[in-house]
Structures are given as structure tokens and as C-alpha cells.
C-alpha positions as CSV (number, residue, x, y, z in Angstrom):
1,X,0.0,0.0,0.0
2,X,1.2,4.0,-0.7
3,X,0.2,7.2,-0.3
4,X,0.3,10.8,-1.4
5,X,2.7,13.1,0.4
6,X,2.1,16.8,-0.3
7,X,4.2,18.2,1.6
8,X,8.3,18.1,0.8
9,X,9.3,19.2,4.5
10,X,8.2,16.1,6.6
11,X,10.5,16.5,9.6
12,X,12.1,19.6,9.4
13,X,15.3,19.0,11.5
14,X,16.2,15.7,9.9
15,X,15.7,17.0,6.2
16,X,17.6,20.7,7.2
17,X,20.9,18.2,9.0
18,X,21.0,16.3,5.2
19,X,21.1,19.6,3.5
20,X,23.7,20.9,5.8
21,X,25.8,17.7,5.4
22,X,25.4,17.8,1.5
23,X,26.5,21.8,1.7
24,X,29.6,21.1,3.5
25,X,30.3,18.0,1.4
26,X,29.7,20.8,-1.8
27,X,32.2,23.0,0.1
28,X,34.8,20.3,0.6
29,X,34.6,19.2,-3.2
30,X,34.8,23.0,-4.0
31,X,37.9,23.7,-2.1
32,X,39.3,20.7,-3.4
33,X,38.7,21.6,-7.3
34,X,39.7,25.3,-6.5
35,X,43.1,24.0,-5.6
36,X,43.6,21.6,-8.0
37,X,43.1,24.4,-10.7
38,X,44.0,27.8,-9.0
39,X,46.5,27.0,-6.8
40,X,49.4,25.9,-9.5
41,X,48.2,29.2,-11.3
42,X,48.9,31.5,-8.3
43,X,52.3,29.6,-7.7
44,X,53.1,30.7,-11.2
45,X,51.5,34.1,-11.0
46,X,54.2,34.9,-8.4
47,X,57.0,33.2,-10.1
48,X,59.3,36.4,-10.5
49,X,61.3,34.9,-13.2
50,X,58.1,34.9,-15.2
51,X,58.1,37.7,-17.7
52,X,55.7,40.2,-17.9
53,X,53.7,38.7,-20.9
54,X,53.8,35.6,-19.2
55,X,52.4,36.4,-16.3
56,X,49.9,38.3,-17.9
57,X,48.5,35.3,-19.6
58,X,48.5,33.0,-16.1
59,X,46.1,35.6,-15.0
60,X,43.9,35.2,-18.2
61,X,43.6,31.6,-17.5
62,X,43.0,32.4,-13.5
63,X,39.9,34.7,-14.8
64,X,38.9,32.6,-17.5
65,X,38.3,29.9,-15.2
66,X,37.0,32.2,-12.4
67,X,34.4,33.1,-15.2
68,X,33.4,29.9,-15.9
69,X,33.7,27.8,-13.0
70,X,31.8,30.0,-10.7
71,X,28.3,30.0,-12.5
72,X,28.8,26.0,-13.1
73,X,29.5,25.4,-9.5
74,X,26.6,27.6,-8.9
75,X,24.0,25.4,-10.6
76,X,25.9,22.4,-9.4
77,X,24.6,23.7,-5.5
78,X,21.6,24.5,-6.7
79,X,20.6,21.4,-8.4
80,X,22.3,19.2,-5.6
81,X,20.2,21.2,-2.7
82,X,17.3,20.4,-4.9
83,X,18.0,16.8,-5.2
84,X,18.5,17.0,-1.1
85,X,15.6,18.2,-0.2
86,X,13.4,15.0,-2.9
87,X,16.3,12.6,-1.2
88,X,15.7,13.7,2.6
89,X,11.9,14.2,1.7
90,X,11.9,10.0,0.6
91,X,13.7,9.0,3.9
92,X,11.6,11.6,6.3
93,X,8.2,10.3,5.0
94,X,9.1,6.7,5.6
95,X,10.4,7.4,9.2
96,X,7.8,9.9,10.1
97,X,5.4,7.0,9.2
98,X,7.4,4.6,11.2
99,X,7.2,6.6,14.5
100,X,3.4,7.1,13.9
101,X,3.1,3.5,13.6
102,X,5.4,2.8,16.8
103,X,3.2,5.1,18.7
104,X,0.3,3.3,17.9
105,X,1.7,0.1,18.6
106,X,3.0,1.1,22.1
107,X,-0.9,2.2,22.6
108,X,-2.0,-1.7,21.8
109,X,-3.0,-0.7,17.9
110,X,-1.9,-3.8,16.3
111,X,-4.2,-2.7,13.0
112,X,-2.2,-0.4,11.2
113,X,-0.7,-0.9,8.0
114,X,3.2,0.9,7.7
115,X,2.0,2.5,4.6
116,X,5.0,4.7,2.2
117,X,4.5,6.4,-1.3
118,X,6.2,4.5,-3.9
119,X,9.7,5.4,-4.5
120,X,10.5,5.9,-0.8
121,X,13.5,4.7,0.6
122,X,13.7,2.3,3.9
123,X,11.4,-0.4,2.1
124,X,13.4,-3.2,3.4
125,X,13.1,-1.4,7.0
126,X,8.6,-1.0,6.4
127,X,9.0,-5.2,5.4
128,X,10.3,-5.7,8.3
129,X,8.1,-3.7,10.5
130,X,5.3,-5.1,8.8
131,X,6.6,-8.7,9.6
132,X,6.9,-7.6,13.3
133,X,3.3,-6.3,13.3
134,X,2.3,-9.6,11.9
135,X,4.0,-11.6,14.2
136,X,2.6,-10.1,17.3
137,X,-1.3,-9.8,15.5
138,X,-0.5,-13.9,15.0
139,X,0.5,-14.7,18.5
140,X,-2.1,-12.1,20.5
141,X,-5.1,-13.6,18.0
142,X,-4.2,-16.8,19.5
143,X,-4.1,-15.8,22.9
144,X,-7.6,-13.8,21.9
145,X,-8.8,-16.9,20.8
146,X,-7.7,-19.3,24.3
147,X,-9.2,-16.8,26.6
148,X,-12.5,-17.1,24.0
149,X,-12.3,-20.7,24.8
150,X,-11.3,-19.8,28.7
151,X,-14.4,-17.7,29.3
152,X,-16.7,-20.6,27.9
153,X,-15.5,-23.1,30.3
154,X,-15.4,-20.6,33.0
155,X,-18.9,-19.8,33.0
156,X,-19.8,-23.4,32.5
157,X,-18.1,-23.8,35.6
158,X,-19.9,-20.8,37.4
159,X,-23.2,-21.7,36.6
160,X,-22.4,-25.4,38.2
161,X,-20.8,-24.4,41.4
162,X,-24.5,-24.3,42.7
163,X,-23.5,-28.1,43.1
164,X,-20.3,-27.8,44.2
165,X,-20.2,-28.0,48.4
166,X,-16.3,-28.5,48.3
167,X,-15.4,-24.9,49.9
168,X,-11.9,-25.7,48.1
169,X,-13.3,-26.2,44.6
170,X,-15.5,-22.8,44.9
171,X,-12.0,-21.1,45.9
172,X,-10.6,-22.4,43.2
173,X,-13.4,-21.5,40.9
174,X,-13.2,-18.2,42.2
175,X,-9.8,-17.5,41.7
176,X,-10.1,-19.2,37.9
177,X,-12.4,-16.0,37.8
178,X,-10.3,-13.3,39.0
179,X,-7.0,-14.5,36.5
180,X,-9.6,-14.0,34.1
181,X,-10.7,-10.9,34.4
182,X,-7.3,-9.7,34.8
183,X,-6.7,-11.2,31.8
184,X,-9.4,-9.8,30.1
185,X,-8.4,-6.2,30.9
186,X,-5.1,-6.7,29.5
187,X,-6.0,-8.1,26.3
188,X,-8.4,-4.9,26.0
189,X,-5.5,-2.7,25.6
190,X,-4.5,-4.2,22.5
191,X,-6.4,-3.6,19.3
192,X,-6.5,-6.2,15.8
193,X,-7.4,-5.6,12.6
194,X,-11.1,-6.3,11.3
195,X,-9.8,-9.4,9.4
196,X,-7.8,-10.7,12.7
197,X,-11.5,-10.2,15.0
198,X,-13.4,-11.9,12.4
199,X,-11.2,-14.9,12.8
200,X,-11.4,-14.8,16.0
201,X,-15.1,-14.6,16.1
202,X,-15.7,-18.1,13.5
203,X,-17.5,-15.5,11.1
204,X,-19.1,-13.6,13.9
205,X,-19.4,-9.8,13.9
206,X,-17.0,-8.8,16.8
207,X,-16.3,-5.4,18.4
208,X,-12.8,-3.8,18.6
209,X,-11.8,-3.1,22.1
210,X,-11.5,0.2,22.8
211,X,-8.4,1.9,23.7
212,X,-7.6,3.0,27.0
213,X,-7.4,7.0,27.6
């Protein structure tokens, strides 16, 4: 599953940190090529046993390539701060919907689908989460499904303890009934989706628990 992102600035610290990274990275690569070309000039620029004429064409090529490095460099930042921001923007939107989705899950919401636009990055990283979602939906469906079963024989039980004189046994009933209400109101923190209910219902219309406040 994807979805539409309209907005370019998803978290706006992480995305501004890239760009900053990228602009230093620009400035190291642009010291680097300034050297490479200028410095020799400038060496040779204040050569004194250069002549006059000589010298005078080492500063040509020094403002030649002033001229025409500067407004190439220029796009060069401007196209790589573009290509940032759609870069940062594809790895802010995945993680932005990863936190969401941990949030949710730390509040018992075992329903939600990690959904990222197509072309996002981190897709191995959504897989995964997904599979970890999965996991836990399989194990507390199961658990769902035993304290189903639990509850049946429980009240079974109840409703024949009017025959029961053995003090012990009604104890024993009675504390068979307090596990499972405690049990009960843990399992009511955590939340399925539809499909995972209507399994555990046998094709029976079953209501999501709430979630706590």
C-alpha cells in the first residue's frame, strides 16, 4: 500500500541536518577543485622569473576559469540542494510513518498498515516492520482466541458451582475467575485488525476493544 505526500518538509530537522551535510560535502569538493586548478596558477603568478607577458596570460587563464567555474558550481549547489531536499523528503516520510506506527503500537494498535509512497526509501526497514506487526497480531489472535475458549468453560463452571459443596473447589473457581478478568483487561488494551477479529469470532461480527485513555 502508498500514499500521497504533499508536503516536501516532513521533519524539518532531519531534512535541514541532510542539506547541511550535503552543503559542507559541496564545500569540501569546491575547495578541493579550487586548488587543484587555481593554486598551480597562483604559484606561477608569483613566479618572479616569469616575464611580464607571461604572467599576464597565467592571469587570463586564472579569470577565464574564475568566469566559468563560478556560475557552473553555482547550478551544481543549486541542483544538488534540490536533489537533497526529494532525497531527505523520501527517507523523512518513511520514518515519520514509522514513528506514527510505533506510537500506535506502544498504545495496543496492532491494525495499522506501515503504509509509504512508492519510491520511498527504507522499504526493506517497512518489510520488516510489517513482519513484526504480523508476528505479534498472529500470537495475540491466538491468545484472543484461548481466553474465547477460557471464558466458555469458565462460566460453565460458574453456573455449576451451585452443586459444588467442596469450599476448596469454589476457591478455586473463584480464583479461575479473578485471572480472568485480569486477563481480560489486558487483552483490552490491545487492538486487531477487522480481518484478525473476524477470525477470531468463526465469522461472527465482533467489536474492537477500545483503547484506554
Amino acid at each position: 500500500m502508498s500514499y500521497r505526500r504533499k508536503r516536501y518538509i516532513v521533519d524539518r530537522k532531519l531534512q535541514f541536518r541532510l542539506l547541511i551535510y550535503n552543503g559542507v560535502y559541496f564545500l569540501i569538493i569546491t575547495m578541493a577543485i579550487w586548488a587543484g586548478l587555481f593554486l598551480p596558477l597562483a604559484l606561477d603568478l608569483s613566479n618572479p622569473n616569469l616575464s611580464i607577458s607571461e604572467q599576464g596570460e597565467v592571469a587570463g587563464k586564472i579569470l577565464y576559469l574564475h568566469s566559468r567555474l563560478g556560475p557552473i558550481l553555482l547550478i551544481v549547489f543549486l541542483i544538488l540542494s534540490i536533489h537533497s531536499v526529494i532525497v531527505s523528503h523520501r527517507i523523512a516520510g518513511p520514518l515519520y510513518r514509522f514513528k506514527a506506527t510505533f506510537n500506535q503500537v506502544a498504545q495496543g494498535d496492532l491494525s495499522r498498515v506501515v503504509a509509504i509512497r512508492k519510491g520511498d526509501l527504507l522499504v526493506n526497514e517497512q518489510t520488516k516492520i510489517e513482519e513484526m506487526i504480523g508476528a505479534l497480531s498472529s500470537r495475540l489472535k491466538n491468545i484472543k482466541k484461548e481466553h474465547a475458549a477460557m471464558e466458555q468453560a469458565l462460566q460453565s463452571l460458574i453456573k455449576s458451582q451451585v452443586n459444588v459443596s467442596d469450599n476448596i473447589s469454589k476457591e478455586a473457581i473463584a480464583q479461575l475467575e479473578g485471572c480472568h478478568l485480569r486477563l481480560k483487561k489486558e487483552l483490552e488494551y490491545f487492538r486487531l485488525s477487522d480481518m484478525d477479529l473476524f477470525e477470531i469470532g468463526e465469522g461472527k461480527t465482533v467489536q474492537p476493544n477500545a483503547q484506554p485513555k
